[in-house]
Backbone as CSV, one residue per row, in Angstrom:
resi,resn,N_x,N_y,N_z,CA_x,CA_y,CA_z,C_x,C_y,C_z
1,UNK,51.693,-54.684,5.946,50.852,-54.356,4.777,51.202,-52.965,4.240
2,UNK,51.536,-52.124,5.086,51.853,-50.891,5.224,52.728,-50.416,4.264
3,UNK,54.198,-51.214,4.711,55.143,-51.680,4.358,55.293,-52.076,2.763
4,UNK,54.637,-53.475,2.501,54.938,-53.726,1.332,53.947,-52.827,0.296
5,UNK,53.289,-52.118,0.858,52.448,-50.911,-0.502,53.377,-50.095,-0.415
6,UNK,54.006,-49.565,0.449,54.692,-48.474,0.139,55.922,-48.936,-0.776
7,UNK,56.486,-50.043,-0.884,57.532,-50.555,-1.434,57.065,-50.544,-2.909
8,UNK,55.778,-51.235,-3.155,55.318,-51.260,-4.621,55.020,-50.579,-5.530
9,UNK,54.444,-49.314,-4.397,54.436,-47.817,-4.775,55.752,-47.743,-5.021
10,UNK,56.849,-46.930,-4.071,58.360,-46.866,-4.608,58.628,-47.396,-5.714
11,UNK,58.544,-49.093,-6.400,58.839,-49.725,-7.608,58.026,-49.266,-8.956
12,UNK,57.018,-48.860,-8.443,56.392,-48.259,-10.151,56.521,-47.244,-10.463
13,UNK,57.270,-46.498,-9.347,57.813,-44.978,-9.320,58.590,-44.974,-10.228
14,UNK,59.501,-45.479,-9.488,61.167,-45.897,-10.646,61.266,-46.779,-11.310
15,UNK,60.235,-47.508,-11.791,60.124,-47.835,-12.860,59.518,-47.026,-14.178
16,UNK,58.522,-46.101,-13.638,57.649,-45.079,-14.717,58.670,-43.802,-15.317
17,UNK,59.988,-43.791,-13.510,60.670,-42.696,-14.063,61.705,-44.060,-15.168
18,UNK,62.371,-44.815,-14.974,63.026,-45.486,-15.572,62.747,-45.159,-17.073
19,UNK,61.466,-45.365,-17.052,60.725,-45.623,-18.369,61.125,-44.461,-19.182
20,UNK,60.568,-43.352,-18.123,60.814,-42.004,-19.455,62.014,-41.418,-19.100
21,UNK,62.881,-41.778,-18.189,64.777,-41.481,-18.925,64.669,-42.134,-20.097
22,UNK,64.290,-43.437,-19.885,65.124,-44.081,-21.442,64.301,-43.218,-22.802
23,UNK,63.006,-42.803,-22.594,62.690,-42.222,-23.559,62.784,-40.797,-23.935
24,UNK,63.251,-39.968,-23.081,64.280,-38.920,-23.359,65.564,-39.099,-24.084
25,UNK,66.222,-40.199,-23.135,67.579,-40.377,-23.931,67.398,-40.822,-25.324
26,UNK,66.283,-41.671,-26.136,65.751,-41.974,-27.228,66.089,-40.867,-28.418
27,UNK,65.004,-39.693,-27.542,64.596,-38.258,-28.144,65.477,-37.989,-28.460
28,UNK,66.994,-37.531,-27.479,67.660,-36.435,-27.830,68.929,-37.340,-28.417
29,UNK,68.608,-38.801,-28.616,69.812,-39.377,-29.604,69.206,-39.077,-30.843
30,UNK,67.966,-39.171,-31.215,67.555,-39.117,-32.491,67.219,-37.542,-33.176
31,UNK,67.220,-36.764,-32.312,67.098,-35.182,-32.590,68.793,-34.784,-32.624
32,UNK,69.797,-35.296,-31.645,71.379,-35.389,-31.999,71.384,-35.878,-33.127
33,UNK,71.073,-36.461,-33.844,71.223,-37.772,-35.108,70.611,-36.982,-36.296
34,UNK,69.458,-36.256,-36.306,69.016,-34.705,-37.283,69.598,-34.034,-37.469
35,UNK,70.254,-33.320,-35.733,70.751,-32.084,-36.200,72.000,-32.507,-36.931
36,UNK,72.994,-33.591,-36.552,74.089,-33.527,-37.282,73.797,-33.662,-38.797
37,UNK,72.749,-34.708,-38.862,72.393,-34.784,-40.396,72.096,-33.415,-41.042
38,UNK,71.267,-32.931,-40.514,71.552,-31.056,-41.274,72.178,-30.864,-41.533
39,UNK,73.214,-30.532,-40.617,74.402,-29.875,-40.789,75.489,-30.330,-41.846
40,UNK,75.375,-31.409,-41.948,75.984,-32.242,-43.044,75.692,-31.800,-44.420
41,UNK,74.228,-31.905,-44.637,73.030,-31.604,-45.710,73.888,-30.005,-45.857
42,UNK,74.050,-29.049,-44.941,74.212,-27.599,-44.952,75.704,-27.629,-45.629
43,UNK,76.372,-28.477,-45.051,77.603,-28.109,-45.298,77.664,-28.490,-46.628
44,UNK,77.259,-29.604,-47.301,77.508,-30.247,-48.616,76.861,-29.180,-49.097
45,UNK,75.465,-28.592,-49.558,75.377,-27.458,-49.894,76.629,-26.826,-50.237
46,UNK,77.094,-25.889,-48.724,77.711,-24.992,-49.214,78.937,-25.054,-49.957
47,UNK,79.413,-26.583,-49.783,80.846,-26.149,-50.733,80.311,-26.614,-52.315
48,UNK,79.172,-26.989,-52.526,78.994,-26.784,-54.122,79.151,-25.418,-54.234
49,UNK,78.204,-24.237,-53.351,77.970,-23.272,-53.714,79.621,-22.549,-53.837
50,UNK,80.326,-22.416,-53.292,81.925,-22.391,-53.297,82.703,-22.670,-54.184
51,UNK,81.918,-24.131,-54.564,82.930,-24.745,-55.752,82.660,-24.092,-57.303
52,UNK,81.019,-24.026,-56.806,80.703,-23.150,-58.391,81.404,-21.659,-58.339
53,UNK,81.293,-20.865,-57.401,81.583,-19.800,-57.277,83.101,-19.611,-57.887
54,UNK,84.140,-20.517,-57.015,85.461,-20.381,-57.548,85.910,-20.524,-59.074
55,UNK,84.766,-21.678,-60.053,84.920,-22.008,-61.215,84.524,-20.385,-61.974
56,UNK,83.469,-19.939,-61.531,82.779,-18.623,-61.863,83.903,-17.681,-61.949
57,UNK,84.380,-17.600,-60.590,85.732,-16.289,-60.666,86.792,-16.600,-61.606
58,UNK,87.202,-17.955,-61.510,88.001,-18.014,-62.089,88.397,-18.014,-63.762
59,UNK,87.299,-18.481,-64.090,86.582,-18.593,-65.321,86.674,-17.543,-66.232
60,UNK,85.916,-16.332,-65.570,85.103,-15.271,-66.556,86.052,-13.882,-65.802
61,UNK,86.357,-14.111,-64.421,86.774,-12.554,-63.784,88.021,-13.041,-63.111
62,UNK,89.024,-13.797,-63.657,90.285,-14.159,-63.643,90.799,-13.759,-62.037
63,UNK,89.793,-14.042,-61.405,90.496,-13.863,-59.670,91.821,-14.267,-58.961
64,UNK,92.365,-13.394,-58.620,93.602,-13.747,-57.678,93.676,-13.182,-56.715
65,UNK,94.334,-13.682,-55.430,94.271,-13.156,-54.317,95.842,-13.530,-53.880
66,UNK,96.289,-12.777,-52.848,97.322,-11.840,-52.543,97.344,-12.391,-50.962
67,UNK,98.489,-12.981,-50.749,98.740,-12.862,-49.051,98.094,-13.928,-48.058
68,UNK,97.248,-14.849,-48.900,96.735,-15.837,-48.325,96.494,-16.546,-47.183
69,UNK,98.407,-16.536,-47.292,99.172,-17.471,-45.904,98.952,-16.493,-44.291
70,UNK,98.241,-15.112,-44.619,98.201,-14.797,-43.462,96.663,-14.869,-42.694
71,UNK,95.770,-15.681,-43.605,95.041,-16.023,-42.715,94.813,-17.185,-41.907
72,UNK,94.788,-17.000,-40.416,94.944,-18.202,-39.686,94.104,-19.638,-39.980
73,UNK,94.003,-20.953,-39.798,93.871,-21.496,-40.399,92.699,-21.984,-39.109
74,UNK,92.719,-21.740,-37.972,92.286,-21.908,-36.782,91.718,-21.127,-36.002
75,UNK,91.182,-21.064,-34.958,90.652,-19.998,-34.214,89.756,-19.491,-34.242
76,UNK,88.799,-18.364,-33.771,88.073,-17.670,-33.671,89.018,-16.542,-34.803
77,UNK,87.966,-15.622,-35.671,88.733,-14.821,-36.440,87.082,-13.953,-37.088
78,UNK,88.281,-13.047,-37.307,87.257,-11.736,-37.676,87.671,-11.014,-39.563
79,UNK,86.781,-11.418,-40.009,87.436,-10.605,-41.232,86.814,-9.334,-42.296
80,UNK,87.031,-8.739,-42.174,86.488,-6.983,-42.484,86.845,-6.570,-43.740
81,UNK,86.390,-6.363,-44.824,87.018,-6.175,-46.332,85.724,-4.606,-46.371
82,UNK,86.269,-4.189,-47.254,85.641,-2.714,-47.687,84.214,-3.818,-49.190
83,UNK,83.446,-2.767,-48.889,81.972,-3.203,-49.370,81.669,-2.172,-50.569
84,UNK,82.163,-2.664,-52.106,81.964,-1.801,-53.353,80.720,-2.293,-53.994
85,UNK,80.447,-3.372,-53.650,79.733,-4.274,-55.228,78.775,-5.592,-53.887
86,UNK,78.055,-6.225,-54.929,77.080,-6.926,-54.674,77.582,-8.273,-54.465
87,UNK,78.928,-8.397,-55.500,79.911,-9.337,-55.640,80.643,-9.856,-54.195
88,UNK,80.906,-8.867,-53.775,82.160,-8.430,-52.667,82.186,-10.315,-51.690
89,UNK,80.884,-10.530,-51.000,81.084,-11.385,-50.131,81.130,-12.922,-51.194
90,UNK,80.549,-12.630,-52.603,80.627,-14.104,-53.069,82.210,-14.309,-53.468
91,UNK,82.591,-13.093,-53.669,84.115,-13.176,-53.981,84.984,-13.737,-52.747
92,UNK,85.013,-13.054,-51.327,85.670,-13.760,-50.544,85.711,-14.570,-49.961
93,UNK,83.970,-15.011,-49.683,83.872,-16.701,-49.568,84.350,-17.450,-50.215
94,UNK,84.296,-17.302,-51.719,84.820,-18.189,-52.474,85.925,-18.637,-52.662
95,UNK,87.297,-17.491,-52.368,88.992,-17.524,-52.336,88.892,-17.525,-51.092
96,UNK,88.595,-17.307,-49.787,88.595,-17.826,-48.395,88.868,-19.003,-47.732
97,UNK,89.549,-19.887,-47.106,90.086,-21.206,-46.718,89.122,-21.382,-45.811
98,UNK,88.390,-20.508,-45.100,87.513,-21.543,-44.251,85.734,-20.895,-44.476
99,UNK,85.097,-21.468,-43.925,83.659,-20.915,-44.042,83.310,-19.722,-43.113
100,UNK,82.808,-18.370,-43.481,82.090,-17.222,-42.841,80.736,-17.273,-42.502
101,UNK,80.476,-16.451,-41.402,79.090,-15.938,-41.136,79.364,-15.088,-41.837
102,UNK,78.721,-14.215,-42.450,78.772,-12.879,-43.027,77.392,-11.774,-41.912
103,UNK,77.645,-10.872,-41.476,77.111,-9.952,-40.929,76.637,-8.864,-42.228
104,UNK,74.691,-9.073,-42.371,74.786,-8.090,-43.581,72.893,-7.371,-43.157
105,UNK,73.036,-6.565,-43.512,71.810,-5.260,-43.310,70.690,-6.290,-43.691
106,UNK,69.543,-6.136,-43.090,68.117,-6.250,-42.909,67.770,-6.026,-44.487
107,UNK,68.391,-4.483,-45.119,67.530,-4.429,-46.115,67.738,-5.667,-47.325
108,UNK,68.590,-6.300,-47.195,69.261,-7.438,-48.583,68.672,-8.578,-47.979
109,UNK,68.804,-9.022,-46.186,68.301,-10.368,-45.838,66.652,-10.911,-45.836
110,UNK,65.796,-9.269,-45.399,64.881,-9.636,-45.347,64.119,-9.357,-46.831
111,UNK,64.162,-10.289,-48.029,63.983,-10.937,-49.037,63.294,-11.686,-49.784
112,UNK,63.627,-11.413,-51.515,63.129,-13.287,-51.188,64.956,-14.276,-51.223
113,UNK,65.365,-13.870,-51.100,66.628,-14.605,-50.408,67.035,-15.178,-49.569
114,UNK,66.235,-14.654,-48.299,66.710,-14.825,-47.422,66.672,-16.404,-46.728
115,UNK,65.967,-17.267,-47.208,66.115,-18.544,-47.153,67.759,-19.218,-47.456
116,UNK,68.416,-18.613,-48.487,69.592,-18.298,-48.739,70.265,-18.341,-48.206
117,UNK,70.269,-16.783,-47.394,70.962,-16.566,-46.236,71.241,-16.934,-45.022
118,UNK,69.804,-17.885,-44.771,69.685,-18.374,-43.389,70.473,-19.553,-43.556
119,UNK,70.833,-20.274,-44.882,71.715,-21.470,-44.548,72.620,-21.469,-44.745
120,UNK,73.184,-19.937,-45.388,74.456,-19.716,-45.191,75.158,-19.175,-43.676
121,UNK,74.106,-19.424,-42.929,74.606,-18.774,-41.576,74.538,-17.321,-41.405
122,UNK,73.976,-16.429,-42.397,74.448,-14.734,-42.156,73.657,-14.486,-41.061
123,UNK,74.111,-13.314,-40.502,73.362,-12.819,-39.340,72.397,-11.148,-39.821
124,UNK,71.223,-10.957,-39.700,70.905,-10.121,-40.348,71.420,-8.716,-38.717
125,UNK,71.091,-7.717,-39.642,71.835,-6.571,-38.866,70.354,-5.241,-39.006
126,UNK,70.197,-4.928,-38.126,68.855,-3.516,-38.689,69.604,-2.672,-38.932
127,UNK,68.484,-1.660,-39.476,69.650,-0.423,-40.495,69.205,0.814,-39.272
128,UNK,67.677,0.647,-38.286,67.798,0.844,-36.940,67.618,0.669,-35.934
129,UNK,67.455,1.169,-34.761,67.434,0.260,-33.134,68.677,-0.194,-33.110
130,UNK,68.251,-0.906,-31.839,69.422,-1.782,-31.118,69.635,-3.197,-32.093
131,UNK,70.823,-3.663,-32.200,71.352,-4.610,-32.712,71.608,-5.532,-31.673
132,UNK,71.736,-5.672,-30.457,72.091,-6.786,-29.483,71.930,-7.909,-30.068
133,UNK,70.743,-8.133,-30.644,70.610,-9.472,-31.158,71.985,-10.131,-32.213
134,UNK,72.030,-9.374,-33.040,73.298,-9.537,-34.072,74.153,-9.720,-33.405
135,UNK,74.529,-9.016,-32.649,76.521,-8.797,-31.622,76.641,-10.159,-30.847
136,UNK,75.291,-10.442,-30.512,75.127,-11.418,-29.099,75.389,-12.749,-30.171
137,UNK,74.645,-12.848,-31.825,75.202,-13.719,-32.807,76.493,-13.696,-33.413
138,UNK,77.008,-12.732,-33.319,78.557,-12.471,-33.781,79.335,-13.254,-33.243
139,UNK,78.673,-12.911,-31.896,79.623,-13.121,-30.588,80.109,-14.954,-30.498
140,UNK,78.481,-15.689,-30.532,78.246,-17.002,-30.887,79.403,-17.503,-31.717
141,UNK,79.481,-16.907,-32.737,80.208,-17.278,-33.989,81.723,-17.365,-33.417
142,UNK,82.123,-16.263,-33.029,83.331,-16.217,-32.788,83.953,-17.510,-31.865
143,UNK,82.864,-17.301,-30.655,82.930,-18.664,-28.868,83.019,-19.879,-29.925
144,UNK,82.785,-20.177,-31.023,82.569,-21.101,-31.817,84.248,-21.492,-32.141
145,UNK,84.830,-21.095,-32.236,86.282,-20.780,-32.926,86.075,-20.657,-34.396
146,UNK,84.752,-19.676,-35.039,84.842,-19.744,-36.271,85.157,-18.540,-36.524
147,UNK,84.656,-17.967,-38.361,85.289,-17.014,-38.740,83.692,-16.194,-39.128
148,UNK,83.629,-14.796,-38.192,82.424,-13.747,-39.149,83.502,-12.771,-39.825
149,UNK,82.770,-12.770,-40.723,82.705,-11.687,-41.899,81.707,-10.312,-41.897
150,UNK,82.696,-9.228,-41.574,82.275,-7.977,-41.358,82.375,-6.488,-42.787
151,UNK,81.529,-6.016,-43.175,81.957,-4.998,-43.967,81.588,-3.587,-43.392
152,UNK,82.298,-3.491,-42.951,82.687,-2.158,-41.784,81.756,-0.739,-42.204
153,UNK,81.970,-1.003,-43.705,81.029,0.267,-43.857,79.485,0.394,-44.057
154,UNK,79.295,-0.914,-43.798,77.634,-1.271,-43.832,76.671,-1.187,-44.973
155,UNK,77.309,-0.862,-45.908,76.426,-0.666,-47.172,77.649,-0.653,-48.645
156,UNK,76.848,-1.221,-49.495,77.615,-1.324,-50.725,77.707,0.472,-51.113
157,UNK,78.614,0.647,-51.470,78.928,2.489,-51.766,78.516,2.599,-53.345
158,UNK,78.162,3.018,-53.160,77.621,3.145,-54.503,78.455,4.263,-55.198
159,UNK,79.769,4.605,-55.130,81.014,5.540,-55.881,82.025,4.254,-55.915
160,UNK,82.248,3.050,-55.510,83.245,2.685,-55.111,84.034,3.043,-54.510
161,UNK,84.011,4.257,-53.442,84.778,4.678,-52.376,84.406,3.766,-51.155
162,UNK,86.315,3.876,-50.486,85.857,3.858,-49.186,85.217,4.481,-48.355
163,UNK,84.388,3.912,-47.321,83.363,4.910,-46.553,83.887,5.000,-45.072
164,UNK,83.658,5.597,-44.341,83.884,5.169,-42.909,83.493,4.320,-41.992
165,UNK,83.856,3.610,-41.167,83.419,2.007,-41.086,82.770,2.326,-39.130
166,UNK,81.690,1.456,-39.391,80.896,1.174,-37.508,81.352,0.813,-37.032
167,UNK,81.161,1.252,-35.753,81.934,0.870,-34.417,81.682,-0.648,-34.084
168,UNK,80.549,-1.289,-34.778,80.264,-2.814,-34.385,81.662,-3.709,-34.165
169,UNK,82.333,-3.511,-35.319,83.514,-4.324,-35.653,84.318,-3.803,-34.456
170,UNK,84.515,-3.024,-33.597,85.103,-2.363,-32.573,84.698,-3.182,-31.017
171,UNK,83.605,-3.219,-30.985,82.877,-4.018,-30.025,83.028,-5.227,-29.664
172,UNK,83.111,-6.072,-31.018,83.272,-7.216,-31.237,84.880,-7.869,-31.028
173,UNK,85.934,-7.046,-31.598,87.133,-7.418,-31.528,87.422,-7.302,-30.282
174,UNK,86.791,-6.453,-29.209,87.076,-6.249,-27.737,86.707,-6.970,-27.284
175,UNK,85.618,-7.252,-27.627,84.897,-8.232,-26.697,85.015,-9.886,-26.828
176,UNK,85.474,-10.201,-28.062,85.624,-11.418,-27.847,87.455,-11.888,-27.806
177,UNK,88.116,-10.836,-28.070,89.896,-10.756,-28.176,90.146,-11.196,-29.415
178,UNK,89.435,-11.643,-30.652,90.017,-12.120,-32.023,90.634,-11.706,-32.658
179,UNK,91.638,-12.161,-33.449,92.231,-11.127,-34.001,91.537,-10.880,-35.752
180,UNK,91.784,-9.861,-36.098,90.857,-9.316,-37.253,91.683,-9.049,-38.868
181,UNK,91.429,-9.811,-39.773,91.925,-10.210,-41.064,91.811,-8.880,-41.766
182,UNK,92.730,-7.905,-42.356,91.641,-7.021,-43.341,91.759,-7.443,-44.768
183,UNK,90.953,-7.193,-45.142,90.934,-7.387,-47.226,90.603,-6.555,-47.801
184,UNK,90.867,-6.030,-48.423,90.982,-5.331,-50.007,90.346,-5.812,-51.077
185,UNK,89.336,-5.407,-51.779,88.653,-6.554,-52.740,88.129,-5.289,-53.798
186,UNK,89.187,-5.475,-54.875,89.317,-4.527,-56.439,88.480,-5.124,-57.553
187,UNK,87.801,-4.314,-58.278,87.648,-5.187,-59.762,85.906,-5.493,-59.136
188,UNK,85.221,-5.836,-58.133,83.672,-5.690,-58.104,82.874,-5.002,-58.344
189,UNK,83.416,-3.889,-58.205,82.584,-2.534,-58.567,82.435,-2.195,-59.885
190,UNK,83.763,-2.373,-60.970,83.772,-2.297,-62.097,82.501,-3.549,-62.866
191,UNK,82.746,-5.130,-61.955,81.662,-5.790,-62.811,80.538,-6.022,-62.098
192,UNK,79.958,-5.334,-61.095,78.975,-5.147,-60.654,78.662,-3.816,-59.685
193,UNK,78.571,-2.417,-60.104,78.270,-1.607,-59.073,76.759,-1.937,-58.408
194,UNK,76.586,-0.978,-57.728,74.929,-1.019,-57.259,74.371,-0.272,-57.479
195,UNK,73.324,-0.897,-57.771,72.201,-0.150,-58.850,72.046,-1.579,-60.225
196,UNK,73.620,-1.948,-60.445,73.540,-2.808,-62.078,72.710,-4.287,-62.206
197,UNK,72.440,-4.928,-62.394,71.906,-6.131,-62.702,72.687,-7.142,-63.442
198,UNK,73.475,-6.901,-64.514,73.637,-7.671,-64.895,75.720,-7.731,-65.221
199,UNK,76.476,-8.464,-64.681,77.748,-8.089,-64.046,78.829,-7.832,-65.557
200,UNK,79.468,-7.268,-65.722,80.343,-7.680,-66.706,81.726,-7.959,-66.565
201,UNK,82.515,-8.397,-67.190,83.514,-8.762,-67.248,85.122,-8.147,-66.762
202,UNK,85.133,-8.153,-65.582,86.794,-7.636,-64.932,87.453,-8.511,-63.573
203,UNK,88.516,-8.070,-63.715,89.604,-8.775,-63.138,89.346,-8.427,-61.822
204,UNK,89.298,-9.274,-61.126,89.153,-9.236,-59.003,90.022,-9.669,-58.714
205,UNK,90.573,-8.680,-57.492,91.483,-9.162,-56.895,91.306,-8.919,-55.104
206,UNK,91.771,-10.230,-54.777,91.508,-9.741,-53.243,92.836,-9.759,-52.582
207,UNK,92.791,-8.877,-51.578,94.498,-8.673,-50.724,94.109,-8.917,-49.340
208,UNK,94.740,-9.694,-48.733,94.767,-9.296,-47.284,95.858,-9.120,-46.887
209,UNK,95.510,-8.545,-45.327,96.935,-8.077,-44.585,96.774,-9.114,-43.330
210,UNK,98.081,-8.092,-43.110,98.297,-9.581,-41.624,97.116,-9.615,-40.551
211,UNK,97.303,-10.682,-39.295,96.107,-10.006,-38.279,96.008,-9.079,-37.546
212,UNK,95.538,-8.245,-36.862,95.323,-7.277,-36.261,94.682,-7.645,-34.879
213,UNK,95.406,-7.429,-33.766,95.294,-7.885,-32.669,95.132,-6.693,-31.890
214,UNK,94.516,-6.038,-30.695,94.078,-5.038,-29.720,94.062,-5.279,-28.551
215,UNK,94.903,-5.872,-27.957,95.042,-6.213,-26.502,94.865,-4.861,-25.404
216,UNK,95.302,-3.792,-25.665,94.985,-2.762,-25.132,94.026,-1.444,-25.319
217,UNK,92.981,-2.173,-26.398,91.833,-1.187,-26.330,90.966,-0.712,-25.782
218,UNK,90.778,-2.137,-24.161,89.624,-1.642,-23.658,90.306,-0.541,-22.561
219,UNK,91.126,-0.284,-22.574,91.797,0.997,-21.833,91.516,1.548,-22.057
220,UNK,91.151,2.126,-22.890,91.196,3.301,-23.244,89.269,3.914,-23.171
221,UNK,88.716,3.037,-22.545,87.048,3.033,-22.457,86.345,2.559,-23.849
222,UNK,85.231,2.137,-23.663,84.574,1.148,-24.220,84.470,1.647,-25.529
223,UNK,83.768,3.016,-25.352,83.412,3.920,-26.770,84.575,4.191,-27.952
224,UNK,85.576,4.647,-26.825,86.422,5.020,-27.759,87.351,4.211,-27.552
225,UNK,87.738,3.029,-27.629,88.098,2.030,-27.741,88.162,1.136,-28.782
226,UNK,86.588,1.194,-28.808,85.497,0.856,-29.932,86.297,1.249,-31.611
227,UNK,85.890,2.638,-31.245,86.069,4.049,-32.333,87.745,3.623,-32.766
228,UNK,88.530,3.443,-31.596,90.156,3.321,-32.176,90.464,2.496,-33.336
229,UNK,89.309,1.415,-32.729,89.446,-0.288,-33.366,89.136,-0.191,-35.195
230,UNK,88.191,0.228,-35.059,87.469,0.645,-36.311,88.588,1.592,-37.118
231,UNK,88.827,2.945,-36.699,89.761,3.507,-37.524,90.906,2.998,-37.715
232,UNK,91.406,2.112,-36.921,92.566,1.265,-37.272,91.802,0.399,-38.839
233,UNK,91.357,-0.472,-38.495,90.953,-1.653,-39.065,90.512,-0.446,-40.681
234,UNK,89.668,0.702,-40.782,89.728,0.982,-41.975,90.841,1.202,-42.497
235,UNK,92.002,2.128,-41.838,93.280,2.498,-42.312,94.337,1.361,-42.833
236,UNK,94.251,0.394,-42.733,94.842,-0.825,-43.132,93.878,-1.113,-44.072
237,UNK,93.108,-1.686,-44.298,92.292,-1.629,-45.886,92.282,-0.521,-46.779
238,UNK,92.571,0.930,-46.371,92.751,1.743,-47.446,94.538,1.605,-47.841
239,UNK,95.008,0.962,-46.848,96.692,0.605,-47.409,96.358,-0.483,-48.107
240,UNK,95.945,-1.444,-48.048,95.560,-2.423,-48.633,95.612,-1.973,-50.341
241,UNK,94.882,-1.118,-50.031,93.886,-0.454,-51.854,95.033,-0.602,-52.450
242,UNK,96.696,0.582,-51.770,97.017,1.236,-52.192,98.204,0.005,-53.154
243,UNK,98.557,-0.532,-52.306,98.835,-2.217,-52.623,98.468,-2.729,-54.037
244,UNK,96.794,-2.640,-54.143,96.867,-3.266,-55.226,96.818,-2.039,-56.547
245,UNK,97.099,-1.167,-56.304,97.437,-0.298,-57.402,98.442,-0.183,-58.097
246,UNK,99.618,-0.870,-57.286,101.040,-1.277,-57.441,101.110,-2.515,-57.739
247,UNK,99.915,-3.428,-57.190,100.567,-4.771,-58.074,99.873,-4.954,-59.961
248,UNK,99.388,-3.874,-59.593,98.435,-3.302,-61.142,99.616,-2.814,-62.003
């Protein structure tokens, strides 16, 4: 008697667990089956937003870009352009071959945009405290084999000068080994500085250079390692500039 209760017990056991595997596995086919559908939904989004964008540049601010073939087509990748204009990231998403996170300040994300932003993937950044949160999302992006988008000097300049660029982009190239795209991006500032509202009419051009790889930075210690990475990575975008003054 003993015997067969304990057996019947045992059977409604594994049967009750039976029951709710299968209804887990249910759950997370049909929450798998959302998220891809999002993402789908996200992605179709974004290449209208792309497609309009490119008709836009091409259209009214006669965009061309320079050097193309040297961005990888694959991989984890890092790409860092100097920050004049408001323009700057719709411009290189738009002539860009693959899709960016863009890494951009608290003060522009937290918005009424920022709904925007969140489905464009950007990662917001504070202007202070600790950032871990951002780096630890950078980082994501990169383990991803995708591409973030960095503007080194953290703020649109309001001279159209180059500024001196954060050590973030330093951190990041160490830490995850990517190699790092630079760009050059002319002609935004003229049709949109900051401060303006309403853009006018000039020629953009974006340049990149080859990749930039650092296999031996963390030698040199973390900080200034960091610091090397960064002054490299600006000094090749101010060659960049110099580039398109000559193809001018």
């Amino acid at each position: 008697m003993g015997i067969k209760g304990g057996m019947g017990l045992q059977f409604c056991c594994g049967m009750k667990k039976g029951t709710k595997d299968i209804h887990h596995a249910k759950a997370a086919f049909f929450s798998g089956m959302i998220s891809h559908l999002l993402e789908f939904l996200n992605n179709c989004f974004f290449f209208v937003l792309k497609a309009t964008g490119v008709v836009l540049l091409k259209g009214f601010f006669h965009i061309q870009v320079y050097n193309a073939g040297y961005v990888p087509r694959k991989g984890p990748l890092i790409v860092a352009a100097n920050h004049f204009s408001y323009m700057d990231p719709v411009a290189l998403q738009s002539m860009f071959p693959r899709r960016i996170a863009f890494m951009m300040t608290e003060l522009y994300y937290e918005g009424r945009g920022k709904w925007l932003f969140q489905l464009l993937h950007c990662i917001c950044v504070k202007e202070q405290g600790s950032n871990r949160a951002a780096l630890k999302q950078g980082m994501e992006v990169l383990n991803k084999n995708d591409v973030l988008g960095i503007f080194p000097e953290g703020g649109v300049s309001r001279e159209g000068l180059l500024q001196e660029g954060n050590p973030g982009i330093g951190f990041l190239a160490i830490k995850s080994g990517a190699p790092v795209i630079p760009a050059f991006i002319s002609g935004t500032y003229h049709a949109l500085p900051k401060g303006a509202k309403i853009p006018k009419i000039s020629r953009i051009t974006i340049i990149f250079g080859k990749p930039m790889t650092f296999p031996h930075a963390g030698d040199l210690g973390k900080k200034k390692g960091m610091e090397e990475i960064t002054k490299a990575i600006m000094e090749h975008i101010k060659q960049l500039s110099f580039s398109d003054k000559q193809e001018k």
